[in-house]
C-alpha positions as CSV (number, residue, x, y, z in Angstrom):
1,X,0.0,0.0,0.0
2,X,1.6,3.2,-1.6
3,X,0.7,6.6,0.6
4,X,-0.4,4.3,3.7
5,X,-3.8,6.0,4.7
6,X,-4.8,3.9,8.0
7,X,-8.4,4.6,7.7
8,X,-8.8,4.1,4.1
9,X,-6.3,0.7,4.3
10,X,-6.8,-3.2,4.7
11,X,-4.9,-6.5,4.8
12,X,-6.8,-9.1,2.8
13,X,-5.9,-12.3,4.7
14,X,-6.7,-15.5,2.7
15,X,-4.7,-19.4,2.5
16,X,-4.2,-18.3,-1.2
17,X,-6.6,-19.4,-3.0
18,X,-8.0,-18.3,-5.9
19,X,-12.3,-18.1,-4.9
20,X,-11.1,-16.6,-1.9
21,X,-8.8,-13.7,-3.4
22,X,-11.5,-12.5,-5.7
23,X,-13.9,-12.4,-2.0
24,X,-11.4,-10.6,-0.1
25,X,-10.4,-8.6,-3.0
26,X,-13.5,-8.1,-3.9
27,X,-15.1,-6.3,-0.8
28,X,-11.8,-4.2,-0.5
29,X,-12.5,-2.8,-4.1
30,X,-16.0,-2.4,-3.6
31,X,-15.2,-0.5,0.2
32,X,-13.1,1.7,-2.4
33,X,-9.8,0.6,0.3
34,X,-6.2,0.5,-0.4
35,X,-5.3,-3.2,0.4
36,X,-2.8,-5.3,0.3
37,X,-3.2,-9.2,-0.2
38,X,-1.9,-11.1,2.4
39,X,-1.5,-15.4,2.5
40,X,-1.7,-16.9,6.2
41,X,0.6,-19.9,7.2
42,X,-1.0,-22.1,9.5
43,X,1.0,-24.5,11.7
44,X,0.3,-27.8,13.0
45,X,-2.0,-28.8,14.1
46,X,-4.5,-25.7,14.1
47,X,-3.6,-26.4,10.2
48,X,-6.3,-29.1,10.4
49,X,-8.0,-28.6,13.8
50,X,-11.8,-26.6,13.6
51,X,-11.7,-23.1,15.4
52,X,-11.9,-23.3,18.5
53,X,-10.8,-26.4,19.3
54,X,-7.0,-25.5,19.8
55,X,-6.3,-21.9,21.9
56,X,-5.2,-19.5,18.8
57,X,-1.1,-18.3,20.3
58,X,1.6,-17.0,18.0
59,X,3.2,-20.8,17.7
60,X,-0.4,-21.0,15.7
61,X,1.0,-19.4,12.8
62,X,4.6,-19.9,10.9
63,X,4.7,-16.3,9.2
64,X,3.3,-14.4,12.0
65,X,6.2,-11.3,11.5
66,X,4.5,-10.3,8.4
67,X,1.4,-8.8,10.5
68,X,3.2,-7.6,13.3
69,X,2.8,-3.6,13.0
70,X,2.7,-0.1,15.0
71,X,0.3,0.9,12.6
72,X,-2.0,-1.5,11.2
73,X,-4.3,-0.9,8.9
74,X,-8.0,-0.1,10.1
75,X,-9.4,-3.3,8.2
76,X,-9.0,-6.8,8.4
77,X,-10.5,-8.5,5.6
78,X,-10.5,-12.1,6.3
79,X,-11.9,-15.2,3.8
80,X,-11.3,-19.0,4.8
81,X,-10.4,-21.2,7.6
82,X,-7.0,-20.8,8.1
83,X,-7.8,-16.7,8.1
84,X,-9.6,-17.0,11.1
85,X,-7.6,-17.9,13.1
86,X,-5.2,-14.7,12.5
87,X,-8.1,-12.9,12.2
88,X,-8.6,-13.8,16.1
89,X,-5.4,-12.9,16.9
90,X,-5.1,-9.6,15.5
91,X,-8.6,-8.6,16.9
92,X,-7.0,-9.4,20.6
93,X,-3.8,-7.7,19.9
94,X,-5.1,-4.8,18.1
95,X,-8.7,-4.8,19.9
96,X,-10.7,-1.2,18.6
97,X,-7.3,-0.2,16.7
98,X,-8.8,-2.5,13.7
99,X,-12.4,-3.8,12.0
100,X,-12.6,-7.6,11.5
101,X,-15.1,-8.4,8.5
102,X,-14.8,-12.3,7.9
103,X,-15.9,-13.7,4.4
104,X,-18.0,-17.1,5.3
105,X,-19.1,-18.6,8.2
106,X,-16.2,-18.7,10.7
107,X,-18.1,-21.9,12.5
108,X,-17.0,-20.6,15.8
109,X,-16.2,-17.3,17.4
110,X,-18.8,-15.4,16.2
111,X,-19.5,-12.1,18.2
112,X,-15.5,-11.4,18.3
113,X,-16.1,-10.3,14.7
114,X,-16.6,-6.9,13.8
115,X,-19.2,-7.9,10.4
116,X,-19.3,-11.7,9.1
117,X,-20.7,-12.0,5.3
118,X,-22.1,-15.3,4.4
119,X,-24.3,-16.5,1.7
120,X,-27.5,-17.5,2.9
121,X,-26.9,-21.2,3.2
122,X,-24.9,-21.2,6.2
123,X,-28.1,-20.0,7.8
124,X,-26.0,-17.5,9.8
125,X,-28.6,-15.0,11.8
126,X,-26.3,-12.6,14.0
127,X,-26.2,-8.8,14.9
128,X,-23.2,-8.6,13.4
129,X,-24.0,-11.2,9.8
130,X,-24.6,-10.2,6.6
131,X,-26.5,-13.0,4.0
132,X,-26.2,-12.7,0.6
133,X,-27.4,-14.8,-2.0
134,X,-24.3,-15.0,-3.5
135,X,-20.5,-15.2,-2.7
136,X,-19.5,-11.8,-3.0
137,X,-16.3,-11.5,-5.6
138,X,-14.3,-8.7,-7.8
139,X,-16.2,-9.4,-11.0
140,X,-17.5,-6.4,-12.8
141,X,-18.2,-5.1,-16.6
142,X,-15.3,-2.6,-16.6
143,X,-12.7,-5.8,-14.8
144,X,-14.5,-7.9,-17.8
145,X,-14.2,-5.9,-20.9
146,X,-10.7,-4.9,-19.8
147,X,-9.4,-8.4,-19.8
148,X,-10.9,-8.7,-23.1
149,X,-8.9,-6.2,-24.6
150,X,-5.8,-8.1,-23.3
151,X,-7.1,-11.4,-24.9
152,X,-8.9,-10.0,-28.4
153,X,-6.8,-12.1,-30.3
154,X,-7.5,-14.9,-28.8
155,X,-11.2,-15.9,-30.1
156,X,-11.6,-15.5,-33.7
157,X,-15.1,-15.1,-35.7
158,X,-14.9,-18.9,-36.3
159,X,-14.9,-19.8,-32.6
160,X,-18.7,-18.3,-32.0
161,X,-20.9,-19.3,-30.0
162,X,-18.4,-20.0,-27.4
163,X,-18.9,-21.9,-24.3
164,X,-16.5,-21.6,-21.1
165,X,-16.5,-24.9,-19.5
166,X,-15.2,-23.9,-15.7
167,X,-13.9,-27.6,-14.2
168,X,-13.1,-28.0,-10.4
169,X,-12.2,-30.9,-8.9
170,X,-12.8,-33.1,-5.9
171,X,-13.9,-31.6,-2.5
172,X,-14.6,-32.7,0.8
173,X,-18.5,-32.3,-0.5
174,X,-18.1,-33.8,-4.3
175,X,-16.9,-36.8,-5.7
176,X,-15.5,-36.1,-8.9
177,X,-14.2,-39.2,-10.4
178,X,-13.8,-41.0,-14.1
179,X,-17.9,-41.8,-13.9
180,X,-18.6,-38.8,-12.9
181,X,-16.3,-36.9,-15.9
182,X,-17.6,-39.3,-18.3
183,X,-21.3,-37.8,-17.3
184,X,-19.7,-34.6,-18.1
185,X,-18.7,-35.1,-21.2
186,X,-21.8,-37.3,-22.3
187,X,-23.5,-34.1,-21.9
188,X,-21.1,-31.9,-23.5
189,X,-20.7,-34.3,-26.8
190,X,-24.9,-34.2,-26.8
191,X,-24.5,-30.9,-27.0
192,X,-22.6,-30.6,-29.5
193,X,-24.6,-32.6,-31.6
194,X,-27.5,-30.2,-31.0
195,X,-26.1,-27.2,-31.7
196,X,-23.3,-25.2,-32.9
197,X,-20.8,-24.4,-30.2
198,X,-17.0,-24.3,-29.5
199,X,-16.2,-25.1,-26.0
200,X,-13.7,-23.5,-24.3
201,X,-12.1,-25.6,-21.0
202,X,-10.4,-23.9,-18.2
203,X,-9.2,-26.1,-14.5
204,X,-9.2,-24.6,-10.8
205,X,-5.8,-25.5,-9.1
206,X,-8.4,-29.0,-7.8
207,X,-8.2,-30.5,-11.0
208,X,-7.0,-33.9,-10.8
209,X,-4.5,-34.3,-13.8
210,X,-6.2,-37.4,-14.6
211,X,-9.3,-35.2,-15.8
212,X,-7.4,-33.0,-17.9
213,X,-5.7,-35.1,-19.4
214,X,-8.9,-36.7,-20.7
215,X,-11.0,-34.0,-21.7
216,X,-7.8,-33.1,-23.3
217,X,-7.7,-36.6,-25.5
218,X,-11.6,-35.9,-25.8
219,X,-11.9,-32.6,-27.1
220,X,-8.5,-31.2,-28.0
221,X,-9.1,-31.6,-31.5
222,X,-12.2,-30.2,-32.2
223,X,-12.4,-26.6,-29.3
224,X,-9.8,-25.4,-26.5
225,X,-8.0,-27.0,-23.6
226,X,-6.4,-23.9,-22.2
227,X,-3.0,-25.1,-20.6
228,X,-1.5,-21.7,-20.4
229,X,-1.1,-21.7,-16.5
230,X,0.6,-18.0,-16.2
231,X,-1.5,-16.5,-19.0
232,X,-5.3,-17.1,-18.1
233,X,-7.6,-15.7,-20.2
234,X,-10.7,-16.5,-17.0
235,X,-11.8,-12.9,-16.7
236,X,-11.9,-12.1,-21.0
237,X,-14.4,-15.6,-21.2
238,X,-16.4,-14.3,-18.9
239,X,-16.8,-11.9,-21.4
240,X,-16.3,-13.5,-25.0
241,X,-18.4,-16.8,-23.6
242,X,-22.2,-17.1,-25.0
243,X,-22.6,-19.4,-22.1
244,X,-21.0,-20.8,-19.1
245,X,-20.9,-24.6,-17.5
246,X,-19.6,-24.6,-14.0
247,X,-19.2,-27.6,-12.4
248,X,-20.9,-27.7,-9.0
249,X,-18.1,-28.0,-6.3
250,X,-17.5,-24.4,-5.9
251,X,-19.6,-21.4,-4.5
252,X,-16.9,-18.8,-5.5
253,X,-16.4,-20.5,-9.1
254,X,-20.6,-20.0,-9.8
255,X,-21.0,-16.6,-8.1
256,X,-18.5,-15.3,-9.9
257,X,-20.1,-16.8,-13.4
258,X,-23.6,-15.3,-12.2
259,X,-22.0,-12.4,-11.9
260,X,-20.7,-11.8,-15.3
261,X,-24.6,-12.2,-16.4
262,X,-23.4,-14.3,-18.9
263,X,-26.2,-17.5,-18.8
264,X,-24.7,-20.0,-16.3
265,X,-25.1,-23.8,-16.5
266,X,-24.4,-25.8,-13.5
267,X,-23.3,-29.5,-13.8
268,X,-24.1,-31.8,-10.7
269,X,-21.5,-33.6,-9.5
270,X,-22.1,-36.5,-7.5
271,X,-22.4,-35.2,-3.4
272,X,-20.5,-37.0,-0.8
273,X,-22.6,-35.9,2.0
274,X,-25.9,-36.5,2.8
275,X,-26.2,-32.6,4.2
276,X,-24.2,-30.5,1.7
277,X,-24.6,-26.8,2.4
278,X,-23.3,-26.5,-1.5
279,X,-25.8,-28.3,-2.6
280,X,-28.3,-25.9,-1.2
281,X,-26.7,-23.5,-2.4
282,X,-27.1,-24.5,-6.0
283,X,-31.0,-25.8,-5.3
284,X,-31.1,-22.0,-4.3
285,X,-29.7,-20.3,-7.0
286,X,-31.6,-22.6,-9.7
287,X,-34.7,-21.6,-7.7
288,X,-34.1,-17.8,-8.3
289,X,-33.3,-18.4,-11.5
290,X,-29.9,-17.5,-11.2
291,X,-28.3,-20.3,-13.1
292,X,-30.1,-23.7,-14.8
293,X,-28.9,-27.2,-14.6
294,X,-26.9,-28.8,-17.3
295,X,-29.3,-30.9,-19.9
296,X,-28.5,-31.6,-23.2
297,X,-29.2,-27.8,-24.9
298,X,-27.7,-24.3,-23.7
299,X,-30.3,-21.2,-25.0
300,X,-29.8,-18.0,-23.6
301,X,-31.6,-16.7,-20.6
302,X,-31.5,-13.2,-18.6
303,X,-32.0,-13.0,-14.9
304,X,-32.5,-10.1,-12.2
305,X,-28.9,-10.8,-9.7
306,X,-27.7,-7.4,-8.4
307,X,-24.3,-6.8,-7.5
308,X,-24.4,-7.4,-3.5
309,X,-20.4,-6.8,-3.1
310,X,-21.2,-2.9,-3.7
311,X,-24.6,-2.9,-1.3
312,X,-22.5,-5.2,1.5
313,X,-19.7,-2.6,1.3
314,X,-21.5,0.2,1.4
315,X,-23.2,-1.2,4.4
316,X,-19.9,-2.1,6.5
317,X,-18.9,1.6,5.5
318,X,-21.9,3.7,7.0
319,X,-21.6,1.1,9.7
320,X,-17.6,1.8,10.7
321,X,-16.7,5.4,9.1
């Protein structure tokens, strides 16, 4: 942060991943903040332990130094597991010097947070909570078209209609296996028969090789395996895309795509749970109309989502100015 202003400044504190940047990041941008992205290093074993179950000292945490300041900044913008825990520990330290906001249901600890925004399937009903029916994220028209400047080269007239095929992997709530990617493709092949389309496949950091490798063999030939890890072109196809197909596994992953109001198709993976609060979240966003499931046919569909990263925001502002 360039021209440290302490009261327009945050730390965006996340285990690095990339649903949970574009949170963090997303809310900062929104809040109009200076912020700097910040990666917590938990140690064992409060790197597998729920909160609260371990008490949360600096021998929690292997790159504690890197928070340690006279002058922090006045947010603490906090997404993920791992983040609570620091998030904890710099509220004690710091007490009023800072404002926690956690991204997602912290499962533990919840009045020593300043604000906690979660989307409305973690059920979260607190003075200090904030539902949405989304998870909020960065993604807007201006971020969009900018990236598609960047990549105009890369979809030529022949490549219309495109479809972005967003792959995740396996979770602690999915299983996503060869059956499972053989359903996949079934669908996508049917679809192809159908209609005229050119599908377009990007992978999430959870992609098992195996899988990429296939739909590689599959459909290498005929549309786009993107394998370009330090050029990614995820922002322009948001963009560029006709449709999207997301596969179910991740919250951030079809938030973001429902925010690009591109039409969003969401393919059901198999759930490992018999209560999977991802599940209800996707029950809930076909319900509003928000995204359909994948069948054999994509048409084009408008819905009504508004941008709730710019209403939370300008709620925590009024709230902590």
């Amino acid at each position: 942060m360039n021209n440290f202003n302490r009261e327009n400044s945050a730390w965006c504190i996340t285990d690095g991943s990339a649903g949970m940047i574009s949170q963090v990041k997303g809310l900062a941008l929104a809040m109009n903040l200076g912020f700097t992205l910040k990666e917590v290093k938990v140690n064992f074993p409060w790197s597998i332990l729920p909160v609260g179950t371990a008490p949360i000292i600096e021998g929690a945490f292997s790159n504690l130094s890197e928070f340690m300041a006279t002058k922090p900044p006045k947010f603490i913008i906090s997404c993920g597991r791992k983040s609570v825990y620091l998030s904890l520990f710099l509220k004690r330290k710091y007490k009023d010097k800072i404002v926690t906001i956690h991204i997602q249901n912290p499962k533990s600890k919840f009045e020593e947070f300043d604000a906690i925004i979660s989307p409305k399937h973690d059920n979260l009903n607190f003075s200090n909570s904030y539902s949405t029916n989304l998870a909020i994220n960065h993604i807007s028209e201006p971020l969009i078209k900018e990236d598609m400047k960047k990549f105009s080269s890369l979809i030529s007239d022949q490549d219309f209609p495109v479809c972005t095929v967003l792959i995740g992997g396996k979770s602690n709530n999915y299983i996503f296996d060869n059956i499972e990617l053989d359903r996949l493709m079934d669908k996508l092949k049917r679809i192809k028969e159908n209609q005229e389309i050119k599908f377009f496949f990007l992978f999430s950091r959870r992609t098992d090789q195996n899988i990429i490798n296939k739909i590689n063999r599959e459909f290498n030939a005929s549309d786009i395996v993107w394998s370009d890890e330090n050029n990614n072109p995820y922002l322009a196809l948001l963009g560029f895309s006709k449709y999207l197909i997301c596969t179910s596994d991740s919250v951030s992953m079809i938030s973001e795509a429902i925010s690009s109001m591109t039409p969003v198709y969401i393919f059901r993976l198999r759930s490992s749970k018999s209560k999977n609060r991802i599940e209800d979240f996707n029950d809930f966003v076909i319900s509003k109309g928000f995204a359909r499931e994948l069948d054999w046919k994509l048409d084009e569909f408008k819905h009504d989502y508004t941008n709730e990263t710019v209403i939370i925001a300008e709620k925590i502002i009024n709230k902590f100015k």
